[in-house]
ZAZAGU-335870 format. One record per residue: x, y, z of N, C-alpha, C in turn; residue number from 0; residue in one letter. Coordinates in Angstrom, 2 decimals, decimal comma. Example, Ala and Ser with C-alpha at 12.3 -4.5 7.8 and 13.67 -1.06 7.14 Angstrom:
2
+---------+---------+---------+---------+----------+---------+---------+---------+---------+-----+------+
!  n.east ! n.north !    n.up ! ca.east ! ca.north !   ca.up !  c.east ! c.north !    c.up !  nr ! rest !
+---------+---------+---------+---------+----------+---------+---------+---------+---------+-----+------+
!   13,19 !   -5,69 !    7,80 !   12,30 !    -4,50 !    7,80 !   13,20 !   -3,30 !    7,80 !   0 !    a !
!   12,85 !   -2,25 !    7,08 !   13,67 !    -1,06 !    7,14 !   12,90 !    0,03 !    7,87 !   1 !    s !
+---------+---------+---------+---------+----------+---------+---------+---------+---------+-----+------+
% end
This chain:
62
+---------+---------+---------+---------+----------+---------+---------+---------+---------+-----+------+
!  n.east ! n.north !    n.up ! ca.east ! ca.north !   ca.up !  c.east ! c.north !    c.up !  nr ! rest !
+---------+---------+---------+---------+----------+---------+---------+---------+---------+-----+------+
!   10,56 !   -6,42 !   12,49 !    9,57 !    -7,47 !   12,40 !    8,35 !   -6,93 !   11,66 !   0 !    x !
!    7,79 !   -8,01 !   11,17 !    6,38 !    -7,12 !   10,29 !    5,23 !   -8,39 !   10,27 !   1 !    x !
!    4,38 !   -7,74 !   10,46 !    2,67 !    -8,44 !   10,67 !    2,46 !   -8,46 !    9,67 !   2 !    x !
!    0,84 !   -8,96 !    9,21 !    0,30 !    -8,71 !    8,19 !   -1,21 !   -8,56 !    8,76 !   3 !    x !
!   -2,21 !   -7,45 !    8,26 !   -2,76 !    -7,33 !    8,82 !   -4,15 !   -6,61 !    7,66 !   4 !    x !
!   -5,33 !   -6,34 !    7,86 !   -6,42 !    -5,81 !    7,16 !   -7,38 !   -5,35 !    7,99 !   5 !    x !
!   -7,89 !   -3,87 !    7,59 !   -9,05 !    -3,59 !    8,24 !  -10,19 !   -3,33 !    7,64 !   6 !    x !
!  -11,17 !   -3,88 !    8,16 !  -12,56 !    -4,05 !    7,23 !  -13,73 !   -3,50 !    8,04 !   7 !    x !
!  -14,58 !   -2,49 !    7,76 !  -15,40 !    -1,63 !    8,60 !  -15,01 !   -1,37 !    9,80 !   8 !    x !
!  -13,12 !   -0,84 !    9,92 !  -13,33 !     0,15 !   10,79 !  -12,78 !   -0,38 !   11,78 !   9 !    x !
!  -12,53 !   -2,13 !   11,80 !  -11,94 !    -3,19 !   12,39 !  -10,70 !   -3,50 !   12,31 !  10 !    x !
!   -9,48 !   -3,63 !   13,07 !   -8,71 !    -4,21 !   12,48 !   -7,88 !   -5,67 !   13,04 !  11 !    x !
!   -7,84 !   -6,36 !   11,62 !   -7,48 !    -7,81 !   12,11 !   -6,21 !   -8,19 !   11,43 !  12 !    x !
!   -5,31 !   -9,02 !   12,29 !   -3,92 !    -9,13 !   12,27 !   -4,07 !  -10,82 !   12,04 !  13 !    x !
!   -3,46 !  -11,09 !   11,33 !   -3,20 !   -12,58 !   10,66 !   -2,45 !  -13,45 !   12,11 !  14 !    x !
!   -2,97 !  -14,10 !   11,97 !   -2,47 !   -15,57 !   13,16 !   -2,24 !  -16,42 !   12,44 !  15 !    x !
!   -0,99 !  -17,69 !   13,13 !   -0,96 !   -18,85 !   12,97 !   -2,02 !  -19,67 !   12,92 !  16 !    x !
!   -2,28 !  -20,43 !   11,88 !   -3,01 !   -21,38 !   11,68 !   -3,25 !  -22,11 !   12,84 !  17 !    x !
!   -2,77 !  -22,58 !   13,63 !   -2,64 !   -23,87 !   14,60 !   -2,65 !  -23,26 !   15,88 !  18 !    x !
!   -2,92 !  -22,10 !   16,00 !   -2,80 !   -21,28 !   17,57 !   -3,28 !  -19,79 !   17,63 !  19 !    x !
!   -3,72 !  -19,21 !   18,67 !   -3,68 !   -17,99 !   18,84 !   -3,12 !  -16,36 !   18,39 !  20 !    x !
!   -1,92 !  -17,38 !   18,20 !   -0,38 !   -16,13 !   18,37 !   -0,35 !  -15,05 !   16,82 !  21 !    x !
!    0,27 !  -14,04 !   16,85 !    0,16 !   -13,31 !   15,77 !    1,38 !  -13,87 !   14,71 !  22 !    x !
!    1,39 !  -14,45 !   13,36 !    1,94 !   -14,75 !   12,84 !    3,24 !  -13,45 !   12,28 !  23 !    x !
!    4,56 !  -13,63 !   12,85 !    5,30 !   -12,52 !   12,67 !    6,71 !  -13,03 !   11,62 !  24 !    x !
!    6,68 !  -11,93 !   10,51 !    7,91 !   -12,63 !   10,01 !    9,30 !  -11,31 !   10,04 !  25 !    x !
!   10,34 !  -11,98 !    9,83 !   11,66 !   -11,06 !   10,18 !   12,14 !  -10,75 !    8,60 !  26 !    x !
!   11,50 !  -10,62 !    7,64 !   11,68 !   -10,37 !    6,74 !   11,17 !   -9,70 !    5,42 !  27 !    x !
!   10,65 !   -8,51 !    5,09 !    9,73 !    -7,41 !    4,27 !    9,62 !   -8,38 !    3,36 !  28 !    x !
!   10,64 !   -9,01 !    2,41 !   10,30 !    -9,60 !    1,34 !    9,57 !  -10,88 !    1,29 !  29 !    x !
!    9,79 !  -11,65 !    2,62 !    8,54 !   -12,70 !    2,94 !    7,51 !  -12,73 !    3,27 !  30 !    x !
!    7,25 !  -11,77 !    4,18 !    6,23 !   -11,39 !    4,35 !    5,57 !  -10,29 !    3,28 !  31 !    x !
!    5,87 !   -9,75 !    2,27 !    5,27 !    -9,01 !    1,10 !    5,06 !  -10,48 !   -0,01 !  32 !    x !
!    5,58 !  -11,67 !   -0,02 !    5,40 !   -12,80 !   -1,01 !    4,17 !  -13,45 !   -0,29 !  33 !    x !
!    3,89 !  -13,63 !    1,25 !    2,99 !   -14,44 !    1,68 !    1,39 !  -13,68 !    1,52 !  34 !    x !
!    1,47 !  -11,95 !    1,86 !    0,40 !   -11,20 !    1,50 !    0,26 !  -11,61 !   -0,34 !  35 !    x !
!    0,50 !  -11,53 !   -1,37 !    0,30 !   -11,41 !   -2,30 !   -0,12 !  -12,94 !   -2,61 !  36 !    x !
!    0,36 !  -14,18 !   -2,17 !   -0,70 !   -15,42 !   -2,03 !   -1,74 !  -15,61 !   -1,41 !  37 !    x !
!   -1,96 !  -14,73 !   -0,39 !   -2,96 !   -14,37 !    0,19 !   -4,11 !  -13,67 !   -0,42 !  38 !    x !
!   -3,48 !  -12,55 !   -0,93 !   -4,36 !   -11,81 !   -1,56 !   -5,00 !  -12,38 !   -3,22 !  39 !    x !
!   -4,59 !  -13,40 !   -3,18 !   -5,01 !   -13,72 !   -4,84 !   -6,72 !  -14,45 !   -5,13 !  40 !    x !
!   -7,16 !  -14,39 !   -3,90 !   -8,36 !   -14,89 !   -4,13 !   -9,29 !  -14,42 !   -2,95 !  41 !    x !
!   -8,98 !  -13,01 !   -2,71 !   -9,75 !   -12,50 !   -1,83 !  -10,48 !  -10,89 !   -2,30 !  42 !    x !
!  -11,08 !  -10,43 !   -2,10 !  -12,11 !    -9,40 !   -2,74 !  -11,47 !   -8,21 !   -2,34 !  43 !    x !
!  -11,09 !   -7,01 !   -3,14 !  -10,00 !    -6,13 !   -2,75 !  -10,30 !   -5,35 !   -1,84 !  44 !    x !
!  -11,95 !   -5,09 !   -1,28 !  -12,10 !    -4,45 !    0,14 !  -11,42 !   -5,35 !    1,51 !  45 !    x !
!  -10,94 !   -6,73 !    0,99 !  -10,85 !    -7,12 !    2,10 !   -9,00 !   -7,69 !    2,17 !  46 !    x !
!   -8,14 !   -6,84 !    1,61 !   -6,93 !    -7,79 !    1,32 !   -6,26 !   -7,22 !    2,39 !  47 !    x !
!   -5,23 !   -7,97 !    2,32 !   -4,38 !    -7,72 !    3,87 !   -3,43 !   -7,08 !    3,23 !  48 !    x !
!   -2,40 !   -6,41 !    4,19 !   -0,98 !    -5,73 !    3,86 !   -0,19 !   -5,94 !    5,00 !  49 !    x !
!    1,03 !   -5,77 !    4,56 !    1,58 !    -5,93 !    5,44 !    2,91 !   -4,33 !    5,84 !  50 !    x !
!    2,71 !   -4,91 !    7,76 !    3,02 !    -3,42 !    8,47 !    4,33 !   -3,72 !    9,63 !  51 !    x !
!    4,50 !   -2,76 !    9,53 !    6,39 !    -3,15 !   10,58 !    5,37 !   -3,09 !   12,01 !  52 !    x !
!    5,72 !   -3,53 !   12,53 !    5,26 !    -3,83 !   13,92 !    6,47 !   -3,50 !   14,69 !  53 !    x !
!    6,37 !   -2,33 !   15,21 !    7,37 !    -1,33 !   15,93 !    7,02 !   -1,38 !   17,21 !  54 !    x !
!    5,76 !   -2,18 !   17,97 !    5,77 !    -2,48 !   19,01 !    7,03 !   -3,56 !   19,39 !  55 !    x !
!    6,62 !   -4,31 !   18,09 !    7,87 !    -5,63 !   18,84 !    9,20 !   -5,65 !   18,39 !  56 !    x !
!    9,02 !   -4,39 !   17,85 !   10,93 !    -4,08 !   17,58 !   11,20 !   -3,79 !   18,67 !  57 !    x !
!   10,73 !   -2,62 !   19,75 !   11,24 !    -2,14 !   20,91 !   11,28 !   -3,40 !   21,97 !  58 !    x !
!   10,24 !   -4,20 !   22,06 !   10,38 !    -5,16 !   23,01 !   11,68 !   -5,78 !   22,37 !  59 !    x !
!   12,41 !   -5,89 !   21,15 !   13,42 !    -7,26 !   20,67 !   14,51 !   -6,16 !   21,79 !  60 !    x !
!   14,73 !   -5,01 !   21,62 !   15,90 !    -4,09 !   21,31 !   16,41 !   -4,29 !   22,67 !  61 !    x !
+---------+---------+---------+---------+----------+---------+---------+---------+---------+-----+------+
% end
């Protein structure tokens, strides 16, 4: 599974669903590497997101 996520002074913030709380998670590197790069197209490069395997919630799937 993989997040997408950015840290900015030291902070770090993990992308959520639009419509809720929850951390927006996708099951797929190449979708989630297409949704960061629409993301990133109009945002200032100290502040762009990337995206990271979230190995917490692999062990919880397993």
């Amino acid at each position: 599974m993989f997040v997408i996520a950015r840290s900015t002074n030291g902070v770090t913030e993990v992308l959520k669903n639009s419509n809720s709380q929850l951390i927006k998670v996708f099951y797929n590197l190449e979708e989630a590497e297409q949704f960061v790069a629409r993301l990133n197209k109009s945002i200032l490069p100290e502040k762009q997101w990337t995206v990271i395997e979230d190995s917490l919630m692999l062990k919880l799937n397993e």
